[in-house]
C-alpha positions in Angstrom: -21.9 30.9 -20.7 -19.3 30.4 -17.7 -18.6 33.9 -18.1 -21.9 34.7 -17.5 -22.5 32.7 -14.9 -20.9 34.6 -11.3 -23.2 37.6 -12.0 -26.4 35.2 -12.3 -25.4 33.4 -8.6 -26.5 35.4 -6.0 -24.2 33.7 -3.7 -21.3 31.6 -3.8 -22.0 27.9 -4.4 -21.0 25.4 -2.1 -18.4 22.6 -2.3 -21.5 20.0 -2.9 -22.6 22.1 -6.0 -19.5 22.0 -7.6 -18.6 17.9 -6.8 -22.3 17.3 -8.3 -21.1 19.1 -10.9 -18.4 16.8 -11.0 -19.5 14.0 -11.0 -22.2 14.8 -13.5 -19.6 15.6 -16.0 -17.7 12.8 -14.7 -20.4 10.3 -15.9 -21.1 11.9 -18.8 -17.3 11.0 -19.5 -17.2 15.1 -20.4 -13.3 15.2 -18.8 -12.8 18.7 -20.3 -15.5 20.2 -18.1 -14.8 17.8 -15.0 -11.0 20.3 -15.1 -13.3 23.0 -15.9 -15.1 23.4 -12.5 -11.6 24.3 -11.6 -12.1 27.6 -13.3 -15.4 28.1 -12.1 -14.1 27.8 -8.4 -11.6 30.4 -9.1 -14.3 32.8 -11.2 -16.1 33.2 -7.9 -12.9 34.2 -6.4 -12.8 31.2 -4.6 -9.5 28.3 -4.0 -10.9 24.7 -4.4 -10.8 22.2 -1.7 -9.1 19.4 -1.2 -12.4 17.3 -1.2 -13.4 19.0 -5.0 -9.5 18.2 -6.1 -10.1 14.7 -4.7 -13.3 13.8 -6.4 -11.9 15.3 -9.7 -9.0 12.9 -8.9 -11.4 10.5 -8.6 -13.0 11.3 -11.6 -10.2 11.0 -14.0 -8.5 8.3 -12.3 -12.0 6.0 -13.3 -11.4 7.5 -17.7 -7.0 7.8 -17.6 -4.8 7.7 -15.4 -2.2 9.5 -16.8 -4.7 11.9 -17.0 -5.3 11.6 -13.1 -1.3 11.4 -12.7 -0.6 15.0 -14.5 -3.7 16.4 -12.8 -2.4 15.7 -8.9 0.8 17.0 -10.2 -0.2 20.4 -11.7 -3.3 21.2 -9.5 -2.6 19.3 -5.9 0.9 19.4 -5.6 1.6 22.2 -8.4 -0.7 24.8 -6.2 1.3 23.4 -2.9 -1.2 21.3 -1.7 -0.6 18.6 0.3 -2.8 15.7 -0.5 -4.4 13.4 2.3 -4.5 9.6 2.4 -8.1 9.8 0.5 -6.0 11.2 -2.5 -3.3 8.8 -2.3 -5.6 6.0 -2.2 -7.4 7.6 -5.5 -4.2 7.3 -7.0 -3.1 3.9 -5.5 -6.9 2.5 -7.0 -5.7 3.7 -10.4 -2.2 2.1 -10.4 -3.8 -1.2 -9.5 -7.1 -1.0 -11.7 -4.1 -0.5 -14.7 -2.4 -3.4 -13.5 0.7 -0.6 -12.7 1.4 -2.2 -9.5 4.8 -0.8 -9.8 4.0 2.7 -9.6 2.0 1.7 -6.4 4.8 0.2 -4.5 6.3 4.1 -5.4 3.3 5.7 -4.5 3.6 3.8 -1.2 7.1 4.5 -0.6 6.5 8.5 -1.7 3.6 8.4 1.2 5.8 7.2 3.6 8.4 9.5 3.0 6.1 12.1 3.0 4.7 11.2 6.1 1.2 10.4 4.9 -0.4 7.8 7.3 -0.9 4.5 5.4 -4.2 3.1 6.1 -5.6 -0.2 5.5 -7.2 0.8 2.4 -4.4 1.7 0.4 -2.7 -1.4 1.4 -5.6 -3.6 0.7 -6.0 -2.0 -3.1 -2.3 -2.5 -3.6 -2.6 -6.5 -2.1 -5.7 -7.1 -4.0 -3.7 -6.3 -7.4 -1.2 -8.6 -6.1 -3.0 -11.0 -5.9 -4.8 -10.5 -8.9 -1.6 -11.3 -10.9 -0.5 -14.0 -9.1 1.9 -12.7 -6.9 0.2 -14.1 -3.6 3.4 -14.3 -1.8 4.4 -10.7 -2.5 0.6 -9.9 -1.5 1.6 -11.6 1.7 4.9 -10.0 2.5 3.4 -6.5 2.4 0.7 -7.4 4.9 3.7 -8.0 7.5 4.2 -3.9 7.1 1.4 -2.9 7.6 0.2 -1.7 11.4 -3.5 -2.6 11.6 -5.3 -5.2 9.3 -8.6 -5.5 8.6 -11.1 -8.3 7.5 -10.9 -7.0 4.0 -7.5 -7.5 4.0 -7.6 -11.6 5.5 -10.4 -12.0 2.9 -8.5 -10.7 0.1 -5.3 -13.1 1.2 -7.8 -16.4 1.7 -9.5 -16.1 -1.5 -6.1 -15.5 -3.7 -4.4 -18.7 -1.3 -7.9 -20.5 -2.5 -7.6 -20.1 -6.0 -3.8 -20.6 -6.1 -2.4 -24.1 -7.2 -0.4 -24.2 -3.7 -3.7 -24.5 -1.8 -5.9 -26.4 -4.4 -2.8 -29.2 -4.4 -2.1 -29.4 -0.7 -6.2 -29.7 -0.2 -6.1 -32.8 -2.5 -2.9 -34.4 -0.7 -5.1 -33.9 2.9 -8.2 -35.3 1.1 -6.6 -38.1 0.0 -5.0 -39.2 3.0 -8.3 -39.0 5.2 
């Protein structure tokens, strides 16, 4: 049927067709045809974008992410693409939603040694896991490297110092004294 199918297009499709596409295989949890729209980029003589790699990414990062890992290596960087901070905060979601929070902190550093701009976003994902597990301090110490903050990211820090047994014992000992 794919073989079939660049003679029965009049015209090329679209970037949207193909992420719909996508997606719809995506949710279907069909991860052999998500990789497959690959092909059926390149049967209509076309190279993918960096948006259709990305939401592939995204994709696969949501069902594995080792998955994920070994596609951005073989068809991002493999094909000499360079991704952009969208597809390094893809991969930075899926280290934290695994609980791999160190392969963020190496994600992090490869970004900054490539000289990807680190945006809010991937810091808040990789704070939120830290916090997550506990590690509200560490959570903390990032924050003081990153450029710009956002409310996301003091909300984030608030609730985790909230739930910790530092805050809910130094709010008793101020009750009590009042």
């Amino acid at each position: 049927m794919l073989d079939e199918m660049p003679s029965r297009v009049g015209s090329f499709p679209d970037d949207d067709i193909f992420i719909t596409l996508v997606r719809g295989f995506g949710r279907a949890r069909m991860i052999r045809e998500v990789i497959g729209v690959l092909d059926m980029v390149t049967e209509f003589g076309a190279t993918p974008s960096l948006k259709l790699l990305n939401t592939i990414l995204d994709v696969l990062v949501k069902q594995d992410i080792d998955i994920a890992r070994e596609f951005y290596r073989k068809k991002i960087m493999g094909t000499g693409l360079k991704g952009d901070d969208y597809t390094y905060g893809i991969l930075m979601k899926g280290f934290c939603l695994t609980n791999r929070i160190g392969d963020g902190f190496k994600l992090l550093l490869i970004m900054k040694n490539h000289g990807v701009k680190l945006n809010v976003v991937v810091y808040n994902t990789l704070i939120h896991a830290l916090c997550k597990n506990g590690k509200v301090g560490r959570a903390r110490s990032l924050m003081n490297e990153m450029d710009n903050f956002s409310d996301v990211t003091f909300n984030i820090l608030i609730s985790a110092y909230r739930r910790s047994d530092y805050f809910n014992m130094k709010f008793r000992i101020t009750v009590h004294i009042y």
